[in-house]
C-alpha positions as CSV (number, residue, x, y, z in Angstrom):
1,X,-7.1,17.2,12.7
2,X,-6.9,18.2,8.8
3,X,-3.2,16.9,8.6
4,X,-4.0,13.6,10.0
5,X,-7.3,13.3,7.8
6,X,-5.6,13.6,4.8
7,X,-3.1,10.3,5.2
8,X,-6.0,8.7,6.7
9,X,-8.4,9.1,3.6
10,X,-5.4,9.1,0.6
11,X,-4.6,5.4,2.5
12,X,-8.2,4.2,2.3
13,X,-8.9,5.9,-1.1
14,X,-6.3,3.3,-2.4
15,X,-8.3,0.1,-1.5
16,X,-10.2,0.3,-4.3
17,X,-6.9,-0.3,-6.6
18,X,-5.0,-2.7,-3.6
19,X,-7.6,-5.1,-3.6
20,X,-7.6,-6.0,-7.4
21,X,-4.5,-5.9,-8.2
22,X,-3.9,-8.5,-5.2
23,X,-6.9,-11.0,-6.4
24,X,-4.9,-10.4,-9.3
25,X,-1.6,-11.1,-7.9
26,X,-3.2,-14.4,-6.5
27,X,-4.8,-15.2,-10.0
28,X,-1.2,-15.0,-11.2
29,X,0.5,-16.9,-8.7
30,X,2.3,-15.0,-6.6
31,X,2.7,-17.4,-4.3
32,X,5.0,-20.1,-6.1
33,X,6.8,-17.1,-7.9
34,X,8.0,-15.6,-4.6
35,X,8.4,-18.7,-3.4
36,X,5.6,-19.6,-0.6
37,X,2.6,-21.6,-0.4
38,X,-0.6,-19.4,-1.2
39,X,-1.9,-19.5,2.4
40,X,1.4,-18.4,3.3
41,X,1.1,-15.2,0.9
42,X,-2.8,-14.7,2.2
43,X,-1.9,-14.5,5.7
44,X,1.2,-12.2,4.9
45,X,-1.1,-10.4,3.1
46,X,-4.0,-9.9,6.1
47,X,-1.3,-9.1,8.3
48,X,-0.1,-6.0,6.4
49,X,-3.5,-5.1,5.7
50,X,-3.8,-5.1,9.4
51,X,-0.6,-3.1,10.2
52,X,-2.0,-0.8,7.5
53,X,-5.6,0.3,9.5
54,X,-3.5,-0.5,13.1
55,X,-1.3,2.5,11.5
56,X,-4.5,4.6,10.0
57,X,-6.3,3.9,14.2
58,X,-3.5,5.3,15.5
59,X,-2.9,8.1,13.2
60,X,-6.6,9.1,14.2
61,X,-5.8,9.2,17.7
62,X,-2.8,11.8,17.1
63,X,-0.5,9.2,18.6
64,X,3.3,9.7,16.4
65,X,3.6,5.6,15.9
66,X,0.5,6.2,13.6
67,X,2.8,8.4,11.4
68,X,5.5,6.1,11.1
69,X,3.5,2.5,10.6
70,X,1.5,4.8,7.7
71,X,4.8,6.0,6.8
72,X,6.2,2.3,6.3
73,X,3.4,0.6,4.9
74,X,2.8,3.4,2.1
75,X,6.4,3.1,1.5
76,X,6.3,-1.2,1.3
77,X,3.2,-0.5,-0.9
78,X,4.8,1.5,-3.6
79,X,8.5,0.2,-3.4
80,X,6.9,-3.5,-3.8
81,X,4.3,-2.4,-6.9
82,X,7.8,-0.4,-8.7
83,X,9.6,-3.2,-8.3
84,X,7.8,-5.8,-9.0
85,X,5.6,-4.7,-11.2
86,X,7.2,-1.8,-12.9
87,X,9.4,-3.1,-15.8
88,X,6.3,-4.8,-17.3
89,X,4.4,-2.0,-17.5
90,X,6.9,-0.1,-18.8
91,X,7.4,-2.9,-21.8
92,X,3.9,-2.7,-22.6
93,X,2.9,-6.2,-21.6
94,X,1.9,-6.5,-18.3
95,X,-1.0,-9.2,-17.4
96,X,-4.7,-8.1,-19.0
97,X,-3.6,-4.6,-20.3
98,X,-5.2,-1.1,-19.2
99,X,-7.1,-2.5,-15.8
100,X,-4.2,-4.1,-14.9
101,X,-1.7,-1.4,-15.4
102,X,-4.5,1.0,-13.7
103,X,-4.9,-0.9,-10.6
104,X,-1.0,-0.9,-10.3
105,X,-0.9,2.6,-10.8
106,X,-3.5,4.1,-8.4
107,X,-2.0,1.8,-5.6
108,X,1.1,3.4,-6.2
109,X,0.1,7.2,-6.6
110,X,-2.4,6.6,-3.4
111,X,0.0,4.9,-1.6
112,X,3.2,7.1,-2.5
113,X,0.9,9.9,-1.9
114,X,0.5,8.2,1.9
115,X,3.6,8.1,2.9
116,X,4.6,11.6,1.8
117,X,1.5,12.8,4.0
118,X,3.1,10.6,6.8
119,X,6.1,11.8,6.7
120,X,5.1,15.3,6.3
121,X,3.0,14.6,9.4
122,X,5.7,12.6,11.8
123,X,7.8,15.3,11.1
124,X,5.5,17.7,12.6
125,X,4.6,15.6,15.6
126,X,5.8,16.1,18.6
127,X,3.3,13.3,20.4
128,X,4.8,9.9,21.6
């Protein structure tokens, strides 16, 4: 039960910086810049956040598809802040300064964090 608590509550313990930096992502227009209509991006949005506790649910019933959806969406999470995200706050300019960059950076330690769990944990499964 501990190695599947620990993915479970590192996932969740990132909300506080996901949810933010996303208002902040749609205060900035992420829409346009990726090039999609802001309800477009919202209900992208709610459906990751979706596969995200699907994955956590069935990581808390033992079953291995829990592992890898965690596995994935802490993976997306992290790759998507880097990249998007990363040159900026490496230059020293990105959006409102230290909140900002914060927000970016405990997504990505919580949710890089998440998938190594995950994939410790897949690896150790041997449940369908």
């Amino acid at each position: 039960m501990l190695h599947r608590a620990a993915p479970i509550a590192v996932s969740l313990a990132g909300l506080p910086f996901i949810l933010p930096h996303v208002v902040e992502d749609f205060a900035e227009g992420i829409g346009p810049r990726v090039g999609l209509s802001t309800p477009t991006v919202a209900v992208l949005l709610g459906a990751f956040l979706a596969l995200q506790s699907l994955g956590l649910v069935l990581l808390g019933q033992d079953r291995r598809s829990g592992w890898i959806i965690t596995l994935g969406v802490g993976i997306i999470w992290t790759a998507g802040a880097v990249l998007d995200h990363g040159p900026e706050i490496v230059a020293g300019n990105f959006r409102s300064g230290a909140v900002s960059v914060l927000w970016v950076v405990g997504l990505v330690v919580s949710q890089a964090m998440t998938a190594a769990l995950a994939w410790r944990g897949w690896r150790r499964s041997s449940h369908p």
